[in-house]
Gaussian input, Z-matrix of N, CA and C with variables (Angstrom, degrees):
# hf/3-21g

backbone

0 1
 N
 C     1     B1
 C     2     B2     1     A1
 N     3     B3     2     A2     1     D1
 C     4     B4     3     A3     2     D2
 C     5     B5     4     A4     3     D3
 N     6     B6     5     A5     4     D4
 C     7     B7     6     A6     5     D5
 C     8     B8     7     A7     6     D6
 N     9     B9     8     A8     7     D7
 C    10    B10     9     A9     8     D8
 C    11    B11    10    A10     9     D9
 N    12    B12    11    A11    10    D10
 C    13    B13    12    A12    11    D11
 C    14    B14    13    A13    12    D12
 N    15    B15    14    A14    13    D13
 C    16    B16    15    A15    14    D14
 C    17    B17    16    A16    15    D15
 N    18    B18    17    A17    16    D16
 C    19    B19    18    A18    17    D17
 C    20    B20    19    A19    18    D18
 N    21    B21    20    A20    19    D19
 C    22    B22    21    A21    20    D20
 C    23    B23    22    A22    21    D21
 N    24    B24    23    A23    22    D22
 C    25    B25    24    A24    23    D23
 C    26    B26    25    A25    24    D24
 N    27    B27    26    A26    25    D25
 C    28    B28    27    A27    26    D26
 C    29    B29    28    A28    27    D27
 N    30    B30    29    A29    28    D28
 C    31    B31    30    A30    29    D29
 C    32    B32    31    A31    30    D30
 N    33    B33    32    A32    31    D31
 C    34    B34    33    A33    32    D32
 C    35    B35    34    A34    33    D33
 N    36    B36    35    A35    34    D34
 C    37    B37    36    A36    35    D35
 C    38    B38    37    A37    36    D36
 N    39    B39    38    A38    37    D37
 C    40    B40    39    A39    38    D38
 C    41    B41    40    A40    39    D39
 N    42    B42    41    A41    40    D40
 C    43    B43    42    A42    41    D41
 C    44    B44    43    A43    42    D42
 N    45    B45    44    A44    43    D43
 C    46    B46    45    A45    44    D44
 C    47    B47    46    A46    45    D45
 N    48    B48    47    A47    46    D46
 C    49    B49    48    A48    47    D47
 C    50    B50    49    A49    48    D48
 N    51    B51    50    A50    49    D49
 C    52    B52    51    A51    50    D50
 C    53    B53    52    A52    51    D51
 N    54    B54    53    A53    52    D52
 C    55    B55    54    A54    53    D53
 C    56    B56    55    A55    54    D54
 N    57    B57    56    A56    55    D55
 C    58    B58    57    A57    56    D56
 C    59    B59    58    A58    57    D57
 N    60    B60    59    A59    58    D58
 C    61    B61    60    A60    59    D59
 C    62    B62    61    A61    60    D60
 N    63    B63    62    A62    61    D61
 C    64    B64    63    A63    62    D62
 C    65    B65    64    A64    63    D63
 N    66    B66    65    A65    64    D64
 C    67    B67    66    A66    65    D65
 C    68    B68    67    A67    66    D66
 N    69    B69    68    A68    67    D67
 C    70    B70    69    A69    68    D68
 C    71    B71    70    A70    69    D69
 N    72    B72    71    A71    70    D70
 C    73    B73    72    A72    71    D71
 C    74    B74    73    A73    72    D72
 N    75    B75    74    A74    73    D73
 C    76    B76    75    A75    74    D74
 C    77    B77    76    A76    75    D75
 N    78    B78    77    A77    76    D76
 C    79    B79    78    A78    77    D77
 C    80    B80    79    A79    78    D78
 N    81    B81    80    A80    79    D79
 C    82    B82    81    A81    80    D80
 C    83    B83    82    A82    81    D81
 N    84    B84    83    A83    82    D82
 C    85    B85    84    A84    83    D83
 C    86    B86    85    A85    84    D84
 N    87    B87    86    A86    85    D85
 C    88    B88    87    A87    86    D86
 C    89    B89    88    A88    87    D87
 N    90    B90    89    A89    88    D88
 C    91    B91    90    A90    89    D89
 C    92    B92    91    A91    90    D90
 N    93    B93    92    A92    91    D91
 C    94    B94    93    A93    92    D92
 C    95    B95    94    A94    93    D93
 N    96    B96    95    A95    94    D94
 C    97    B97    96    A96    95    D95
 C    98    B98    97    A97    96    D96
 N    99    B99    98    A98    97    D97
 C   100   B100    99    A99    98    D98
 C   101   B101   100   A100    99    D99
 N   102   B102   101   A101   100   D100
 C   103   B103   102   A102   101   D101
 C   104   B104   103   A103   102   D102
 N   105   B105   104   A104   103   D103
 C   106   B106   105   A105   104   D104
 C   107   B107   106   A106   105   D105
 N   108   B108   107   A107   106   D106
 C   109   B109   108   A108   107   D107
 C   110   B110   109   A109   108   D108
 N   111   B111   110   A110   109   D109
 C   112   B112   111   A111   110   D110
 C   113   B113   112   A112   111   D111
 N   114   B114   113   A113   112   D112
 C   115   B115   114   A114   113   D113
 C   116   B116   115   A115   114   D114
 N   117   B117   116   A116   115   D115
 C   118   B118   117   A117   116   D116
 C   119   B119   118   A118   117   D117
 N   120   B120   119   A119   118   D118
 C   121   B121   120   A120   119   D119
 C   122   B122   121   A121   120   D120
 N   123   B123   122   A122   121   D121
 C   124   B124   123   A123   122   D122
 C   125   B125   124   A124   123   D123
 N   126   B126   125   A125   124   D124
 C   127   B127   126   A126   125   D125
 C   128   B128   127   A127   126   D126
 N   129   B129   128   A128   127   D127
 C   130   B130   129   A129   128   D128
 C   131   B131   130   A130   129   D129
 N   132   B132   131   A131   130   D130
 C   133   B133   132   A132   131   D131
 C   134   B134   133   A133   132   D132
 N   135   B135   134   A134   133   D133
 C   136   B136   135   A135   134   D134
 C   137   B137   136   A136   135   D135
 N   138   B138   137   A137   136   D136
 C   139   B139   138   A138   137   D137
 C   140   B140   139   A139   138   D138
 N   141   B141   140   A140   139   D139
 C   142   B142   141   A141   140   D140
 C   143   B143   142   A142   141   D141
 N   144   B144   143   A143   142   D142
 C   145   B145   144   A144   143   D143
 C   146   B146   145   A145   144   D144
 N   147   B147   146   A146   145   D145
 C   148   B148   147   A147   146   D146
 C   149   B149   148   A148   147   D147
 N   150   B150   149   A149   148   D148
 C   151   B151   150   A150   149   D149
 C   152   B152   151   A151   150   D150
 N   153   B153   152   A152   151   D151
 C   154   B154   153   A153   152   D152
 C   155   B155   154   A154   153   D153
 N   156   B156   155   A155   154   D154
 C   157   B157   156   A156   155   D155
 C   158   B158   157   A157   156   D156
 N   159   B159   158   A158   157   D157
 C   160   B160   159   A159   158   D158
 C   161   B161   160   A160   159   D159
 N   162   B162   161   A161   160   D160
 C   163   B163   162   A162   161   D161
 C   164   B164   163   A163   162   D162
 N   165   B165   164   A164   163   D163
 C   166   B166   165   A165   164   D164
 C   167   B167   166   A166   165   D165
 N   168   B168   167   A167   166   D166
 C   169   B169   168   A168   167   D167
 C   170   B170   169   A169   168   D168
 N   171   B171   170   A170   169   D169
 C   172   B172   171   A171   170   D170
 C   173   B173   172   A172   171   D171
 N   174   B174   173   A173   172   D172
 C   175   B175   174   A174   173   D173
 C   176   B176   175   A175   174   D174
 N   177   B177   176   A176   175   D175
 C   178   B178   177   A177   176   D176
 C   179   B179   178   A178   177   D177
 N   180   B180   179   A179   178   D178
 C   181   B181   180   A180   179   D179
 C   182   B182   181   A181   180   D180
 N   183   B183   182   A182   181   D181
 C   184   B184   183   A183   182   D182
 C   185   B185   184   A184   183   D183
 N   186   B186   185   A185   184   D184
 C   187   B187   186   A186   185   D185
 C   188   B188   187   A187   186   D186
 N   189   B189   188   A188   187   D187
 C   190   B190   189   A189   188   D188
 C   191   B191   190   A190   189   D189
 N   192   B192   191   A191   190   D190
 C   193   B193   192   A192   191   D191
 C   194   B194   193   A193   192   D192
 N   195   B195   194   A194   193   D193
 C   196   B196   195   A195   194   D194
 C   197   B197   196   A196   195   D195
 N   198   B198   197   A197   196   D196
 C   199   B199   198   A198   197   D197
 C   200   B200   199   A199   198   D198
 N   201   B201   200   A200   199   D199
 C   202   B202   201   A201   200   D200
 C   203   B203   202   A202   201   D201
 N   204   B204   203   A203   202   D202
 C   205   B205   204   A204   203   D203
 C   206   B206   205   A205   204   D204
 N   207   B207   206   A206   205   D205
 C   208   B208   207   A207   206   D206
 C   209   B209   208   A208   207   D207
 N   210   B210   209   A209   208   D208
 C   211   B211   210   A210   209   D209
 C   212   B212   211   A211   210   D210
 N   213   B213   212   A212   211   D211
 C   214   B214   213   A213   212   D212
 C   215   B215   214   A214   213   D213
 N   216   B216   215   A215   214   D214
 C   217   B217   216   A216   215   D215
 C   218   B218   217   A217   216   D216
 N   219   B219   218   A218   217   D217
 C   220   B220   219   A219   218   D218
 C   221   B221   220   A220   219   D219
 N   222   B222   221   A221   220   D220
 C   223   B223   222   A222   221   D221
 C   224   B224   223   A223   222   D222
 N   225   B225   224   A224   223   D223
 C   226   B226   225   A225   224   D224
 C   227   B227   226   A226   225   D225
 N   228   B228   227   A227   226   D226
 C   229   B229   228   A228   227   D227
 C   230   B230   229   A229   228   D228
 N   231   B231   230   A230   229   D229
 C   232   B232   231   A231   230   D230
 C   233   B233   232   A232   231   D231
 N   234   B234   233   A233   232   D232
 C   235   B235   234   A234   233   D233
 C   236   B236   235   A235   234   D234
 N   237   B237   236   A236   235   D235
 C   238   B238   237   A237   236   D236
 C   239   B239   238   A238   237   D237
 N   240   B240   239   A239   238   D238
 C   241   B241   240   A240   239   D239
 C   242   B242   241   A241   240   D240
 N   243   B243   242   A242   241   D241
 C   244   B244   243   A243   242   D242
 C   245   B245   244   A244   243   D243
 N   246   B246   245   A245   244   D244
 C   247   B247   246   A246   245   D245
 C   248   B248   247   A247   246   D246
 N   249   B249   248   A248   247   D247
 C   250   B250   249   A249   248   D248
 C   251   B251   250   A250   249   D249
 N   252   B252   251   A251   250   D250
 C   253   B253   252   A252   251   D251
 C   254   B254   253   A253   252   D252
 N   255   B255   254   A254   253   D253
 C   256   B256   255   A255   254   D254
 C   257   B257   256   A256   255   D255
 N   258   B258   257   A257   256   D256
 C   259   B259   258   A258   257   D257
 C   260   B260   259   A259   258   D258
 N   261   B261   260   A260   259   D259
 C   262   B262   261   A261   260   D260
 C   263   B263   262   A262   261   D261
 N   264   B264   263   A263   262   D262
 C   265   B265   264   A264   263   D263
 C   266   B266   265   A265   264   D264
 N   267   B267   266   A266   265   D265
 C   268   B268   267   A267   266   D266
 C   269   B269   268   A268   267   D267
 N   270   B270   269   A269   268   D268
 C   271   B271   270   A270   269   D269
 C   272   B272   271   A271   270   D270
 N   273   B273   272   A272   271   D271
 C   274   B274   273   A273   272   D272
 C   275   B275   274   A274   273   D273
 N   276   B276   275   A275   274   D274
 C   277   B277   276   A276   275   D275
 C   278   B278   277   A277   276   D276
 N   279   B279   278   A278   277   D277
 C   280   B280   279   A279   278   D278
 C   281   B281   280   A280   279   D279

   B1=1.4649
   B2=1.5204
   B3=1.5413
   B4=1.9332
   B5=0.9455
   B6=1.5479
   B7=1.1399
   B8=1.3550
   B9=1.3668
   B10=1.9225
   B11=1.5254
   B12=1.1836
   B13=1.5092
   B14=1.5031
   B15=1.7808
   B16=1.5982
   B17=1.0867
   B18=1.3226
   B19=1.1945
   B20=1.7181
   B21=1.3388
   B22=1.4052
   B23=1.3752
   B24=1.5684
   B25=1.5422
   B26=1.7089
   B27=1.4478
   B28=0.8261
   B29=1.7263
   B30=1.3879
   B31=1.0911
   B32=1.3956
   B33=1.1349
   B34=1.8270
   B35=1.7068
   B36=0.7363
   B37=1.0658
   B38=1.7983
   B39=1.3467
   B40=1.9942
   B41=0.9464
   B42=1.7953
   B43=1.5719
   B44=1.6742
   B45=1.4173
   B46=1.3834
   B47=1.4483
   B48=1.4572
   B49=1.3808
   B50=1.7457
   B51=1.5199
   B52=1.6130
   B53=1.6193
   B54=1.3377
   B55=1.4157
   B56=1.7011
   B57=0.7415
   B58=1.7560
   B59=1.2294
   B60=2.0969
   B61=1.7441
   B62=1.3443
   B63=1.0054
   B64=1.9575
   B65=1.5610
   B66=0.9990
   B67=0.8888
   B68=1.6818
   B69=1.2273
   B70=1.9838
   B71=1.4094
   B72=1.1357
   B73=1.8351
   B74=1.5963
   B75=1.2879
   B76=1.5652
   B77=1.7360
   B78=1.3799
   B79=1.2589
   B80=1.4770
   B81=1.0120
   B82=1.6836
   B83=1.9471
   B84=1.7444
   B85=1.3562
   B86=0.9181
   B87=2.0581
   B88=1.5454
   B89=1.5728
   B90=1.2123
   B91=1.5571
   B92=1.6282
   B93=1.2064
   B94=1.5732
   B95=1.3498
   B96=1.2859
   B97=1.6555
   B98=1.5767
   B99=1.6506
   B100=1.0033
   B101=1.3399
   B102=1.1625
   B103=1.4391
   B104=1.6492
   B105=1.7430
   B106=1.1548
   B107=1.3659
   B108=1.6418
   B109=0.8824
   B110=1.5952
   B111=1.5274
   B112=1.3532
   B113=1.7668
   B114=0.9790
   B115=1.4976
   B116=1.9268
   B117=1.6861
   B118=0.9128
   B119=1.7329
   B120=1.6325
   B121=1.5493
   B122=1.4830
   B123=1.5102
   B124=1.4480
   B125=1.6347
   B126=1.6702
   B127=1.5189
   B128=1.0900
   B129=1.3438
   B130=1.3117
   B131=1.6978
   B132=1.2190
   B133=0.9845
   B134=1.8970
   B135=1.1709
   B136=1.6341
   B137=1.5403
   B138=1.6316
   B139=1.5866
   B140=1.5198
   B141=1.8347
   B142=1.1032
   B143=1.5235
   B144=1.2025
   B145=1.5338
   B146=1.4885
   B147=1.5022
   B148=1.4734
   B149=1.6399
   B150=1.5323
   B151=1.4752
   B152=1.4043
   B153=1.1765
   B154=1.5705
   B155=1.5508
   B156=1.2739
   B157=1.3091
   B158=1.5645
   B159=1.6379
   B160=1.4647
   B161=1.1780
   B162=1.2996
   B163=1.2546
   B164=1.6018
   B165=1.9676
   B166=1.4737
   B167=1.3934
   B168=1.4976
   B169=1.1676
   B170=1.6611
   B171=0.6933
   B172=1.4200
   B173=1.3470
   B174=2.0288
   B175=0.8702
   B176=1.7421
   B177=1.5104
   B178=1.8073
   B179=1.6081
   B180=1.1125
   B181=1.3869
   B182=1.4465
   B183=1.0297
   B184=1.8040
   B185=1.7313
   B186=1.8940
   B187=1.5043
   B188=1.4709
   B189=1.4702
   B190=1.5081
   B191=1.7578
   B192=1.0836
   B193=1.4591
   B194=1.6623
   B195=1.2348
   B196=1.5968
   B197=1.9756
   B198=1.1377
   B199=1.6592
   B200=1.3460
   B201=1.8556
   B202=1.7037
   B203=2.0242
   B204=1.2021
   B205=1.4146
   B206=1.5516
   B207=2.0688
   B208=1.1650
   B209=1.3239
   B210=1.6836
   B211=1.6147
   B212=1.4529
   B213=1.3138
   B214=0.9829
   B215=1.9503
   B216=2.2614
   B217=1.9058
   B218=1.2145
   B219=1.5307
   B220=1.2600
   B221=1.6377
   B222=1.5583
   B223=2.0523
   B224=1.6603
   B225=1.4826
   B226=1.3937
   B227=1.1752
   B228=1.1657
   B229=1.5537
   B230=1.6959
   B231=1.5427
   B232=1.4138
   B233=1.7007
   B234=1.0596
   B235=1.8067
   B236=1.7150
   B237=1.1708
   B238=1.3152
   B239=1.8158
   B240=1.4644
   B241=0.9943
   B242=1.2293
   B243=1.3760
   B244=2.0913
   B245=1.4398
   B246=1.2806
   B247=1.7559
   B248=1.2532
   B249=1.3459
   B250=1.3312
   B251=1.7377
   B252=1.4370
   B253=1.7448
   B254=1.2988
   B255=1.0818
   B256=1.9548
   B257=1.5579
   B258=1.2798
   B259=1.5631
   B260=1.5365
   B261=1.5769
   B262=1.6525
   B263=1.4919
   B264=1.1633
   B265=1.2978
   B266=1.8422
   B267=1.0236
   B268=1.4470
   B269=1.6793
   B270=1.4577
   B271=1.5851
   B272=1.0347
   B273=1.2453
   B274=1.3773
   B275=1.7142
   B276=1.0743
   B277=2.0591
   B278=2.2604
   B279=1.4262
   B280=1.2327
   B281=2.1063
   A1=108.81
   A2=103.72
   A3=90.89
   A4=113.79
   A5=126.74
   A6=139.93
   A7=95.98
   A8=106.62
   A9=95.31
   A10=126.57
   A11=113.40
   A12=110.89
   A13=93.79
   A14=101.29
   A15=102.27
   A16=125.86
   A17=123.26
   A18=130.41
   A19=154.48
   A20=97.64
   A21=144.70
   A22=132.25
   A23=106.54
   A24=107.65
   A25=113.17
   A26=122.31
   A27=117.68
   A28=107.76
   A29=142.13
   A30=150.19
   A31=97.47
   A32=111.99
   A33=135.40
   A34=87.29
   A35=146.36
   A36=141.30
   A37=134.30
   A38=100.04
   A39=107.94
   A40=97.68
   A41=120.47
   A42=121.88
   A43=102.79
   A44=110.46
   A45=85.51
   A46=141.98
   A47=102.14
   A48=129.76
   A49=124.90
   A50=114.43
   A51=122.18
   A52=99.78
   A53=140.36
   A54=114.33
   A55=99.82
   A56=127.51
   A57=126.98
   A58=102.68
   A59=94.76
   A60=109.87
   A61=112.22
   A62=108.71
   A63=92.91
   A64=113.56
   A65=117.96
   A66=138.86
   A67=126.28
   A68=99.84
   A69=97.66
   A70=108.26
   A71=121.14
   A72=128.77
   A73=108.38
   A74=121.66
   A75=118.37
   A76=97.20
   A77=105.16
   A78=152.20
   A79=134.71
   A80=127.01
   A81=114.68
   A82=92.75
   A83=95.99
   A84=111.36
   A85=96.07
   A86=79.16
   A87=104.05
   A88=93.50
   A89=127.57
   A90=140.86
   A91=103.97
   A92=95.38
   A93=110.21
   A94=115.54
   A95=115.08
   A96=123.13
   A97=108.26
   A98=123.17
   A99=119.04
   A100=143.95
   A101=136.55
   A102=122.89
   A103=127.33
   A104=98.79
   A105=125.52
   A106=126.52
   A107=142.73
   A108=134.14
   A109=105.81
   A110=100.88
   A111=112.09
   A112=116.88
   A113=115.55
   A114=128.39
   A115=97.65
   A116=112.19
   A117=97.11
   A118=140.96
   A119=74.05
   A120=112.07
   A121=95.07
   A122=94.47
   A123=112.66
   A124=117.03
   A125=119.13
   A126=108.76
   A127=129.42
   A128=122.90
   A129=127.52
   A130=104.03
   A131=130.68
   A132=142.61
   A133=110.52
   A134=96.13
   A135=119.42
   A136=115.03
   A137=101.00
   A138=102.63
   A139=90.87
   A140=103.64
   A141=130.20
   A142=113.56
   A143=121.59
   A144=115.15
   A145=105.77
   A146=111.74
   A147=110.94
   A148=101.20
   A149=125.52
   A150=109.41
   A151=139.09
   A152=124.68
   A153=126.54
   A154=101.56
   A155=128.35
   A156=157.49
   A157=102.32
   A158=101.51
   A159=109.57
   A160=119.00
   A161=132.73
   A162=135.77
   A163=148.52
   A164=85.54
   A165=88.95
   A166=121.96
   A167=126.46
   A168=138.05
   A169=119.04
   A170=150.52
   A171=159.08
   A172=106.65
   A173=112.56
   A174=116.12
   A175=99.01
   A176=115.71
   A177=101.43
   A178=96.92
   A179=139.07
   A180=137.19
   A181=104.93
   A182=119.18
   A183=138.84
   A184=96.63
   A185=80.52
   A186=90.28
   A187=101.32
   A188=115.24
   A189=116.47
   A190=107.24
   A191=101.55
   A192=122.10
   A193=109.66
   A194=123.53
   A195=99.38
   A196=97.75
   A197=116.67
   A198=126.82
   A199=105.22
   A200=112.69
   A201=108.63
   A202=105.57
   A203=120.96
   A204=117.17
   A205=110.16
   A206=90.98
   A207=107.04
   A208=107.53
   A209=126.21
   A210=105.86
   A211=96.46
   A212=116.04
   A213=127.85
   A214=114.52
   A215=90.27
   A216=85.95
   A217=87.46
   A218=125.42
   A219=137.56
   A220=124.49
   A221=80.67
   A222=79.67
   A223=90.85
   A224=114.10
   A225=104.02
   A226=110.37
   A227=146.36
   A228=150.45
   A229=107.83
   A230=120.51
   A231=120.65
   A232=115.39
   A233=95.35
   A234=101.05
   A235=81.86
   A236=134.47
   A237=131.66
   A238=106.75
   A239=118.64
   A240=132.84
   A241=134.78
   A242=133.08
   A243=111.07
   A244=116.51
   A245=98.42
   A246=123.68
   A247=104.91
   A248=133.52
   A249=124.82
   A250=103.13
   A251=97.45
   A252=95.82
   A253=106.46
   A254=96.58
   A255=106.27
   A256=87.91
   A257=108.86
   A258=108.30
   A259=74.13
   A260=118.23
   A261=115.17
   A262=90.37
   A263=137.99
   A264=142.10
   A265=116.20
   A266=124.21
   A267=107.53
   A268=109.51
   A269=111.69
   A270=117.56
   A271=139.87
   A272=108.90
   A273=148.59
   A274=92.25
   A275=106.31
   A276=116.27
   A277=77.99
   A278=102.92
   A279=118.43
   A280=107.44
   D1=-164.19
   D2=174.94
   D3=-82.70
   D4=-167.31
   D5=-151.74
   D6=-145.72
   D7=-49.31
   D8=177.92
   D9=-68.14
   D10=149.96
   D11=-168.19
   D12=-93.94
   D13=123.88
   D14=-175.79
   D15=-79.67
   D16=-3.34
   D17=139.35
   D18=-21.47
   D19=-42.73
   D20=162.94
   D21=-82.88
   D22=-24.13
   D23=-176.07
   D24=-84.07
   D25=166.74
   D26=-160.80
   D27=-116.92
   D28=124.66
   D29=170.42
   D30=33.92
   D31=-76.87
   D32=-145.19
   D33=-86.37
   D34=-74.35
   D35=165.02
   D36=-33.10
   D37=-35.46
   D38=150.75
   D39=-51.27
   D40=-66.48
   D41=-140.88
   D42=-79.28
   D43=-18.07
   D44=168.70
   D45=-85.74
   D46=-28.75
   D47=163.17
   D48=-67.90
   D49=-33.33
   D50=174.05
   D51=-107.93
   D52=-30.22
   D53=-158.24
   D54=-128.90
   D55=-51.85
   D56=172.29
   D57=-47.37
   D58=124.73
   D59=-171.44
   D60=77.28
   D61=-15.93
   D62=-177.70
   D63=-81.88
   D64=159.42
   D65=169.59
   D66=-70.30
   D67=114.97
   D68=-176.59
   D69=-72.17
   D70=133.72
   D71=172.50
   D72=-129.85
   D73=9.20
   D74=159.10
   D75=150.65
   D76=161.58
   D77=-165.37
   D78=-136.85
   D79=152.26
   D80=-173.01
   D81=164.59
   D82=-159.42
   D83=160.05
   D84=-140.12
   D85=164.73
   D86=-170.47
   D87=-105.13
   D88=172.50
   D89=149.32
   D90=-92.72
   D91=178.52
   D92=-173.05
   D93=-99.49
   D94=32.86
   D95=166.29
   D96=-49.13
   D97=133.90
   D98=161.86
   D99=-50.46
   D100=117.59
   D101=143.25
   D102=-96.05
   D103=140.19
   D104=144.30
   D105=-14.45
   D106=84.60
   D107=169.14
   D108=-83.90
   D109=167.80
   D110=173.44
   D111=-75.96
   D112=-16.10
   D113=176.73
   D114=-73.56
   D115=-39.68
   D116=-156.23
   D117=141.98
   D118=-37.34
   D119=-178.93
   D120=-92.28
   D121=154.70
   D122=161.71
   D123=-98.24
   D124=128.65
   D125=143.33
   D126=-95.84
   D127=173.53
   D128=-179.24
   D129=-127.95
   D130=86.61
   D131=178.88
   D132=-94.49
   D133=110.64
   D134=-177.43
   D135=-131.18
   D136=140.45
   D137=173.34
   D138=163.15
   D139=-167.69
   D140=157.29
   D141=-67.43
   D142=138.86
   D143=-175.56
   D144=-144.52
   D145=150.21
   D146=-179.01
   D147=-110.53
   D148=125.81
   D149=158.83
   D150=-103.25
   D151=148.43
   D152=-154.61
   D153=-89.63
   D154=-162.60
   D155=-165.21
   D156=-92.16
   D157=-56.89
   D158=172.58
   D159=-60.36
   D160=-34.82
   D161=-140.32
   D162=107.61
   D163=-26.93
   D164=164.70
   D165=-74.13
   D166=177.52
   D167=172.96
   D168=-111.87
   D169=179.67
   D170=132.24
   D171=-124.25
   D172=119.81
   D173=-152.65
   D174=-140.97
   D175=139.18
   D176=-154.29
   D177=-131.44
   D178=158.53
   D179=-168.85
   D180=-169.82
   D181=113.91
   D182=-174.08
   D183=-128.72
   D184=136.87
   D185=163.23
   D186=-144.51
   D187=-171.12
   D188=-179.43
   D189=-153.27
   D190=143.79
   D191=-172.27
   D192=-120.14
   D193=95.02
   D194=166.45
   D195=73.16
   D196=-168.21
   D197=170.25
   D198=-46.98
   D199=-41.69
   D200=-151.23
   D201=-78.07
   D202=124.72
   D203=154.94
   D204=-80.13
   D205=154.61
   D206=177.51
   D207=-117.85
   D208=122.20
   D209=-177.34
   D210=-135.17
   D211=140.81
   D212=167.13
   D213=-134.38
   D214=149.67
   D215=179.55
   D216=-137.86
   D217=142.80
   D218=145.56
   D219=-118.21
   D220=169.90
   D221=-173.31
   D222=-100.06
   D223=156.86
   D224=173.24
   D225=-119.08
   D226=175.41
   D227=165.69
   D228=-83.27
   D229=168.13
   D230=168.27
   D231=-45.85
   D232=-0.17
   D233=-143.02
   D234=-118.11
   D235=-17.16
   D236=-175.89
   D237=70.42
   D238=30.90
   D239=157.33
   D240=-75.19
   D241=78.56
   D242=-178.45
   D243=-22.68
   D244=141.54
   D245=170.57
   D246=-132.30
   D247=-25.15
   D248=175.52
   D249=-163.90
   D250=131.78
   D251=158.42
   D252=-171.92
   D253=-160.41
   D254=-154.73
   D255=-110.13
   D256=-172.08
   D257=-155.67
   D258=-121.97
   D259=-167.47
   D260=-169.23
   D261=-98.26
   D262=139.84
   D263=166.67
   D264=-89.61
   D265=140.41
   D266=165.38
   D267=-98.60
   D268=132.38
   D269=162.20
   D270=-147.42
   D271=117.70
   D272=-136.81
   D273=-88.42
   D274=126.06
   D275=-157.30
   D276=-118.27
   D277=128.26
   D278=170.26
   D279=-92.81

């Protein structure tokens, strides 16, 4: 199996290893039910989500405040756990 702890990997690196080449087998949304992190903590990962062959998802959630957007994408595990994502960016639309 792997070797890297998916935990640790970074966006681009989920998506290359769980979602590039795979195969789509469904889509939908999620709600913001918790998960169980390994720290302890709970996330609440919600949105539109795409699911793969494997099981992961790629799952995307934008909001907006005023001018500034908020977008965020993560990869999820079978388990609807993050393994990799981007932090929320702000962008500012001219």
């Amino acid at each position: 199996m792997m070797e890297t702890d998916p935990s640790k990997l970074s966006f681009e690196e989920a998506f290359e290893i769980f979602i590039k080449d795979k195969k789509v087998v469904n889509w939908g949304f999620r709600m913001p039910n918790p998960v169980k992190m390994d720290n302890g903590f709970n996330e609440y990962p919600c949105g539109y989500y795409t699911e793969y062959e494997n099981g992961y998802k790629l799952i995307v959630f934008g909001s907006s405040f005023g001018n500034e957007q908020q977008q965020e994408i993560r990869v999820l595990d079978a388990n609807d756990k993050p393994v990799g994502y981007k932090d929320r960016e702000d962008i500012v639309f001219d």
